[in-house]
Backbone as XML, in Angstrom:
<?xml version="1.0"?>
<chain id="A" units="angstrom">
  <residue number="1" name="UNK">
    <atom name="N" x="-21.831" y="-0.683" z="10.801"/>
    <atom name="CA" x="-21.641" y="-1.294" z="9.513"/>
    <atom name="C" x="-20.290" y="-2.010" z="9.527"/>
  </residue>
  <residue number="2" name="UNK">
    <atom name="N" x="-20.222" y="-2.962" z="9.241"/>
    <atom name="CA" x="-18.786" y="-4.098" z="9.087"/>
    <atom name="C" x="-18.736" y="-3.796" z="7.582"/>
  </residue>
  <residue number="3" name="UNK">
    <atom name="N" x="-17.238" y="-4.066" z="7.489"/>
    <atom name="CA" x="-16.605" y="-3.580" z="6.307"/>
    <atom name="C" x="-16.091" y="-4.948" z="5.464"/>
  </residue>
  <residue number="4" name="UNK">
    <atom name="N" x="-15.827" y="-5.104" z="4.807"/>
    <atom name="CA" x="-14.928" y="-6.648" z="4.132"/>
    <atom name="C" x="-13.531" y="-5.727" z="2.948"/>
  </residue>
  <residue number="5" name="UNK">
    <atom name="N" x="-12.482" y="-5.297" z="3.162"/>
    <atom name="CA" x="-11.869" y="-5.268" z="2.304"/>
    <atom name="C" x="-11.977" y="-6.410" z="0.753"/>
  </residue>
  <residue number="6" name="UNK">
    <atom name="N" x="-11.806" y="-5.548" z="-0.303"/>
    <atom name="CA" x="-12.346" y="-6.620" z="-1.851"/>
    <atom name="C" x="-10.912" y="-6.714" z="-2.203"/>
  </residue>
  <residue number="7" name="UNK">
    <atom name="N" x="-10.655" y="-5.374" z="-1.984"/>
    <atom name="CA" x="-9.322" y="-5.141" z="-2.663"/>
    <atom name="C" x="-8.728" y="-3.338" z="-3.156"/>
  </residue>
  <residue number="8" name="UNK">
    <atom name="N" x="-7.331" y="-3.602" z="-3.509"/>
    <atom name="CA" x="-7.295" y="-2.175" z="-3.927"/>
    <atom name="C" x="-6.182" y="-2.659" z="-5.039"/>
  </residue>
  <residue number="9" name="UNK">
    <atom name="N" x="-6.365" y="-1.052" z="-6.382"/>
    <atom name="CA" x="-5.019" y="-0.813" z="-7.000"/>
    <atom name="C" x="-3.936" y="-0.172" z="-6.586"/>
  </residue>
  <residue number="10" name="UNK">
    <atom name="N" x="-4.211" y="0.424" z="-5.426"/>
    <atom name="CA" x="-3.304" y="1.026" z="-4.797"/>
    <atom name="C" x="-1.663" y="0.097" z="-4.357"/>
  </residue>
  <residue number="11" name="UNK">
    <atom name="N" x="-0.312" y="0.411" z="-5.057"/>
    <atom name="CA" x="0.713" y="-0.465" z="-4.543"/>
    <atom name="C" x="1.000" y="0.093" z="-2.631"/>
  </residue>
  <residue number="12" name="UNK">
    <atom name="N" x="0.507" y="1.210" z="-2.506"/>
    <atom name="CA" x="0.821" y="1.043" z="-1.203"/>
    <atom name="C" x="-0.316" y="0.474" z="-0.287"/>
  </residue>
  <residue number="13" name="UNK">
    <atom name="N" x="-1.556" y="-0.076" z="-1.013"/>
    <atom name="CA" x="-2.378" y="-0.058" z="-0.360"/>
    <atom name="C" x="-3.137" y="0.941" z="0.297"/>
  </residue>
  <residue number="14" name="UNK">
    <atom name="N" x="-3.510" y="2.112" z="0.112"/>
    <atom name="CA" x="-3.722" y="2.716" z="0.369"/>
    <atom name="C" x="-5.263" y="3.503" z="0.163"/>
  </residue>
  <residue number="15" name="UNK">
    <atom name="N" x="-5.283" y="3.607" z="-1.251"/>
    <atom name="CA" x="-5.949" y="4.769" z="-1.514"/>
    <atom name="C" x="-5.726" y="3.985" z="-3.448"/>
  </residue>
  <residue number="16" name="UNK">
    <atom name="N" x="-7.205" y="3.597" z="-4.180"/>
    <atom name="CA" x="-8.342" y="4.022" z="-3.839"/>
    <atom name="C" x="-8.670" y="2.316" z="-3.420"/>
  </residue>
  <residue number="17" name="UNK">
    <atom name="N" x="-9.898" y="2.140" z="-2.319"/>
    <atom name="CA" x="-10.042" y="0.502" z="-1.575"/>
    <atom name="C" x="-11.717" y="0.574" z="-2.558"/>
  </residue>
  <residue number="18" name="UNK">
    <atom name="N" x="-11.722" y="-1.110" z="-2.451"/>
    <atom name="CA" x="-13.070" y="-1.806" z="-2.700"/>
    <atom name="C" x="-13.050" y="-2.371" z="-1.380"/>
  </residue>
  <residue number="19" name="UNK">
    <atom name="N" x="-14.769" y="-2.071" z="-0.857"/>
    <atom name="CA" x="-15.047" y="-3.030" z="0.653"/>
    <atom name="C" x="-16.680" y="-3.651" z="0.134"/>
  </residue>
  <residue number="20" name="UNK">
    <atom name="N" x="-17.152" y="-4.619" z="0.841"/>
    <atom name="CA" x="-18.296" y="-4.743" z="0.598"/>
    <atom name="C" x="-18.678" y="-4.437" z="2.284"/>
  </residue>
  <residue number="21" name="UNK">
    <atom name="N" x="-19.806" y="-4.294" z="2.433"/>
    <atom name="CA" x="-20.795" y="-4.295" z="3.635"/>
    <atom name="C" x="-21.539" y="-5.586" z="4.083"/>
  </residue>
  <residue number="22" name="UNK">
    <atom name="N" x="-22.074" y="-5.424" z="5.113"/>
    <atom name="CA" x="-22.853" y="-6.278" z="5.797"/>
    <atom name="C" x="-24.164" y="-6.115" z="5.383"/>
  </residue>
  <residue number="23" name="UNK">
    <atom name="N" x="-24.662" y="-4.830" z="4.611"/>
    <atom name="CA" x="-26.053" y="-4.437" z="4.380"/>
    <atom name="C" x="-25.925" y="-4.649" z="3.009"/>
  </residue>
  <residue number="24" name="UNK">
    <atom name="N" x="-25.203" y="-5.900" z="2.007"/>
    <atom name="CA" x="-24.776" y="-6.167" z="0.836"/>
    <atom name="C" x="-25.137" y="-4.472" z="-0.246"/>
  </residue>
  <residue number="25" name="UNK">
    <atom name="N" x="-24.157" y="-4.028" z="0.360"/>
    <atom name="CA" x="-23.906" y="-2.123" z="-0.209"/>
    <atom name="C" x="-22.473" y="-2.739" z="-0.412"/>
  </residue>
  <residue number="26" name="UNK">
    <atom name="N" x="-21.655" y="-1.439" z="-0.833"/>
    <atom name="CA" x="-20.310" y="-1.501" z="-1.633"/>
    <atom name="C" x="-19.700" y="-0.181" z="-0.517"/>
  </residue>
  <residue number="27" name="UNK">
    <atom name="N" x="-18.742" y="0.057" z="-0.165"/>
    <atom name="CA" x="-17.953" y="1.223" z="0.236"/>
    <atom name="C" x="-16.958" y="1.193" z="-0.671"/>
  </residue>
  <residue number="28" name="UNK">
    <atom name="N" x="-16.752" y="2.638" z="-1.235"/>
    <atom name="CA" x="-15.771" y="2.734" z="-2.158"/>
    <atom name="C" x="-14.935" y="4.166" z="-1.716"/>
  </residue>
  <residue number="29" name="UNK">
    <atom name="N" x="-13.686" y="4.526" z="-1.303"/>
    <atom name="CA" x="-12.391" y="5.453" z="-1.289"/>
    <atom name="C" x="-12.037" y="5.272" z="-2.015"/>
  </residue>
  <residue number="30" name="UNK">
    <atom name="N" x="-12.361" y="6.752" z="-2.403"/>
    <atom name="CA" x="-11.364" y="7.301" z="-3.724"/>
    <atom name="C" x="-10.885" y="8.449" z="-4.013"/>
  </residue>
  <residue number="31" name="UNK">
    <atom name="N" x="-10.410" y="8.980" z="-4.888"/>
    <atom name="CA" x="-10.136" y="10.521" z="-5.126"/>
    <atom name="C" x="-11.007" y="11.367" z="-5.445"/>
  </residue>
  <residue number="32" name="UNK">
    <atom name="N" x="-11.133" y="12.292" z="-4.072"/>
    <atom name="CA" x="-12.462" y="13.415" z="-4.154"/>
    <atom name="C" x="-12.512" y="14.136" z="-5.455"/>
  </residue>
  <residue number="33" name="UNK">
    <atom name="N" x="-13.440" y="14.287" z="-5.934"/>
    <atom name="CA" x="-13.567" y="15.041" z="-6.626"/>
    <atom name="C" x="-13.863" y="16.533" z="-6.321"/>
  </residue>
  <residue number="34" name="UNK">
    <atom name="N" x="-12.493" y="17.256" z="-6.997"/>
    <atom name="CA" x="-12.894" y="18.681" z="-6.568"/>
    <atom name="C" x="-13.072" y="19.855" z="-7.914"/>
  </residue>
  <residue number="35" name="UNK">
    <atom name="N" x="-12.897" y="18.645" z="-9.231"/>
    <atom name="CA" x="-13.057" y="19.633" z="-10.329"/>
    <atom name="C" x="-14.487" y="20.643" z="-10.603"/>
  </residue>
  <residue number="36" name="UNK">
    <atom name="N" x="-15.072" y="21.767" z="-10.341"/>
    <atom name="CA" x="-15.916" y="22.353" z="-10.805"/>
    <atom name="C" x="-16.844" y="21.735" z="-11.876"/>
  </residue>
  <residue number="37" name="UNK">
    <atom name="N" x="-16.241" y="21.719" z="-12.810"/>
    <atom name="CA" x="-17.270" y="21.703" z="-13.986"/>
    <atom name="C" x="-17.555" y="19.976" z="-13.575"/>
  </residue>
  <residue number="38" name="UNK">
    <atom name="N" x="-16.592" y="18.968" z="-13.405"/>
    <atom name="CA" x="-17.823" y="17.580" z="-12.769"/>
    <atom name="C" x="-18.266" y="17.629" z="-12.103"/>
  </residue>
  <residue number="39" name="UNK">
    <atom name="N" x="-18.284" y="18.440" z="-10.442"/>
    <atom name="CA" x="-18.879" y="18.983" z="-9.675"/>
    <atom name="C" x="-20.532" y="19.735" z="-9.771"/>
  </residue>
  <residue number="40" name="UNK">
    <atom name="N" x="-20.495" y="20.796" z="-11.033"/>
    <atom name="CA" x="-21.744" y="21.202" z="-11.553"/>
    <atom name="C" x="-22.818" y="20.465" z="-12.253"/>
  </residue>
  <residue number="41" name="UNK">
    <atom name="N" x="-22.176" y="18.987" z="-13.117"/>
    <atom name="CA" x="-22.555" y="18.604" z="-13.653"/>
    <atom name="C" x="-23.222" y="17.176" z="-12.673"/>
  </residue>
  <residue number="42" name="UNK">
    <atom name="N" x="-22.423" y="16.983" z="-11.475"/>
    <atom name="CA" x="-23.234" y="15.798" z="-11.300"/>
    <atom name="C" x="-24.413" y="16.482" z="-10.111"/>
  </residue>
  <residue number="43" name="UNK">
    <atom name="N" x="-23.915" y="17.809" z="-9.901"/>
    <atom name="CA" x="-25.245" y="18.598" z="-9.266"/>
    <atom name="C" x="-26.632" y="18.475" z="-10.251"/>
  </residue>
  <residue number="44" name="UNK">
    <atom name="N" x="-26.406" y="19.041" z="-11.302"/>
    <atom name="CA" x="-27.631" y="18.964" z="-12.244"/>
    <atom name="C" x="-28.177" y="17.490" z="-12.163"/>
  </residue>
  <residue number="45" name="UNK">
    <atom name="N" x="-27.553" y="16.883" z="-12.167"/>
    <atom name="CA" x="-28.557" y="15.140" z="-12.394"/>
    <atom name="C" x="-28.596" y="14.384" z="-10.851"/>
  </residue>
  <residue number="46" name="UNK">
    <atom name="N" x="-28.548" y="15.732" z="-10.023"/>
    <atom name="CA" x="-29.480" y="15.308" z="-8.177"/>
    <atom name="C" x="-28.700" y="15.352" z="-7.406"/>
  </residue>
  <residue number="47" name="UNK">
    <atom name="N" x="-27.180" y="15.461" z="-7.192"/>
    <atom name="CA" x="-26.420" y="15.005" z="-6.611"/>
    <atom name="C" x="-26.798" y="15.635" z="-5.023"/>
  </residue>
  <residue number="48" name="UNK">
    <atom name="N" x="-27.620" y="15.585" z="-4.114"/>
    <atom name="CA" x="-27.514" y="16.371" z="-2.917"/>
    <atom name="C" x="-26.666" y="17.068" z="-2.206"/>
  </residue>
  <residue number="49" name="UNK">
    <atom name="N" x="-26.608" y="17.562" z="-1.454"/>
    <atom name="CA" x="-25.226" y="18.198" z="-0.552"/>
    <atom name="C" x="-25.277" y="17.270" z="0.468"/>
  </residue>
  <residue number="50" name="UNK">
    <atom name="N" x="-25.895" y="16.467" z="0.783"/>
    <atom name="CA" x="-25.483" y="15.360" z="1.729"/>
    <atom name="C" x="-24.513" y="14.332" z="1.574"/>
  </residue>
  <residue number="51" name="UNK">
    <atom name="N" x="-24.462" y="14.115" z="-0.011"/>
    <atom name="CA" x="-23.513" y="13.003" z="-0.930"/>
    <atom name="C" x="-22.351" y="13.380" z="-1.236"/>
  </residue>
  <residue number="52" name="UNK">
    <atom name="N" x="-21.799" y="12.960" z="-1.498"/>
    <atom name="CA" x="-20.774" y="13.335" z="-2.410"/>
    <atom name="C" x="-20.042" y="12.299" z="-3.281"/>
  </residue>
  <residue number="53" name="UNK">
    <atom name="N" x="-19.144" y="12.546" z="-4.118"/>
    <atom name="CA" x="-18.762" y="11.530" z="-5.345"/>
    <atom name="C" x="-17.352" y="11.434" z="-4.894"/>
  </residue>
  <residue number="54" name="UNK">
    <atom name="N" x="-16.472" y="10.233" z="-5.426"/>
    <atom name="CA" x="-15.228" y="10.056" z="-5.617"/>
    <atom name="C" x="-14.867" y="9.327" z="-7.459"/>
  </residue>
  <residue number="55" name="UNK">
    <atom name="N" x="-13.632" y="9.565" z="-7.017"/>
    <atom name="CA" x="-13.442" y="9.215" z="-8.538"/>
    <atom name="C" x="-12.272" y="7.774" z="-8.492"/>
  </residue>
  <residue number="56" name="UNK">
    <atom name="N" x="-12.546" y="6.563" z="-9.152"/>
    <atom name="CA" x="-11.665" y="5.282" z="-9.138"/>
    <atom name="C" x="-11.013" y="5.031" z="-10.342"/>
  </residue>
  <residue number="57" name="UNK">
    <atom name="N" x="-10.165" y="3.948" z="-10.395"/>
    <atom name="CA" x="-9.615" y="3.490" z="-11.783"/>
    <atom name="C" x="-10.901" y="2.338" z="-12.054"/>
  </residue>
  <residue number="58" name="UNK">
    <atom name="N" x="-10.955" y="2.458" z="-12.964"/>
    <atom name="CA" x="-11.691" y="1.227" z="-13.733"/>
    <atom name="C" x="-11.350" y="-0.198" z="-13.169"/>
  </residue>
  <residue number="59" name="UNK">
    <atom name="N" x="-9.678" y="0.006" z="-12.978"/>
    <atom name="CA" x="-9.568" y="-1.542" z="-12.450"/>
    <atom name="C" x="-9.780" y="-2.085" z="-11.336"/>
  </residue>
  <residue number="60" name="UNK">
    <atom name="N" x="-10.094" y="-1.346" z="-10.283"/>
    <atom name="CA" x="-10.549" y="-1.202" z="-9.161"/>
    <atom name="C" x="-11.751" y="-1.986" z="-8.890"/>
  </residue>
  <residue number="61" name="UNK">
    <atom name="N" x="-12.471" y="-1.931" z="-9.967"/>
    <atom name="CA" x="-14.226" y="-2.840" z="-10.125"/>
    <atom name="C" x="-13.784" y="-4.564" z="-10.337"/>
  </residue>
  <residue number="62" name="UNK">
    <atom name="N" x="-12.408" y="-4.501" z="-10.872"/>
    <atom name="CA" x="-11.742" y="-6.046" z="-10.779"/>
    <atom name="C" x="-12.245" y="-7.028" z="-9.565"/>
  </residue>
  <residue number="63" name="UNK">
    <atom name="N" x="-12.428" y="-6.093" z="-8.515"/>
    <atom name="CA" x="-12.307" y="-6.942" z="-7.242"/>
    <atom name="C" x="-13.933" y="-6.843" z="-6.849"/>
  </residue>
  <residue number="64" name="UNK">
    <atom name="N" x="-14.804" y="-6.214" z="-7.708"/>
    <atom name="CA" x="-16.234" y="-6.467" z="-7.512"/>
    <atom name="C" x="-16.956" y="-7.879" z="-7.596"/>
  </residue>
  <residue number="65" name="UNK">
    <atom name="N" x="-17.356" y="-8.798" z="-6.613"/>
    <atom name="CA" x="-18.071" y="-10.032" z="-7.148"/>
    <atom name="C" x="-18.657" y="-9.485" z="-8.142"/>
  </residue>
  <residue number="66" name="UNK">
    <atom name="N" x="-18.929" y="-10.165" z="-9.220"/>
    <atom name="CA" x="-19.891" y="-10.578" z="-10.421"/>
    <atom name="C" x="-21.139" y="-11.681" z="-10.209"/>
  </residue>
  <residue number="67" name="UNK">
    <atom name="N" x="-22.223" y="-10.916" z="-10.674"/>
    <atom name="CA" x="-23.594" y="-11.504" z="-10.582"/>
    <atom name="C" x="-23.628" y="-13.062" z="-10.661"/>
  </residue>
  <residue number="68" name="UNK">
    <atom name="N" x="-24.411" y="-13.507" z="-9.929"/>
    <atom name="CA" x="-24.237" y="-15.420" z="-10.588"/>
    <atom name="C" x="-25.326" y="-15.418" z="-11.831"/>
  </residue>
</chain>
């Protein structure tokens, strides 16, 4: 999978990144989520043990193309 950096809010660059893919998918790093109770809750609505979630700033989606 080839990656395309979109962008990040991160000032060091770092942590959390927008990438797009080659298989027009999204890769998104972010801050794991390790709270329990969001943890339980995104279990109940399917979440597999194969998946897992991260958590972004809102502004982060800044660097998402928008639909034509």
């Amino acid at each position: 999978m080839k990656l395309t950096h979109l962008g990040t809010t991160s000032s060091q660059g770092q942590c959390p990144n927008l990438y797009a893919t080659d298989r027009g998918t999204y890769v998104v790093q972010g801050y794991k989520i390790t709270d329990d109770e969001a943890l339980a809750a995104l279990r109940e609505r399917g979440l597999p043990d194969h998946e897992t979630a991260v958590e972004i700033p809102a502004a982060l989606l800044d660097f998402a193309p928008r639909p034509a």
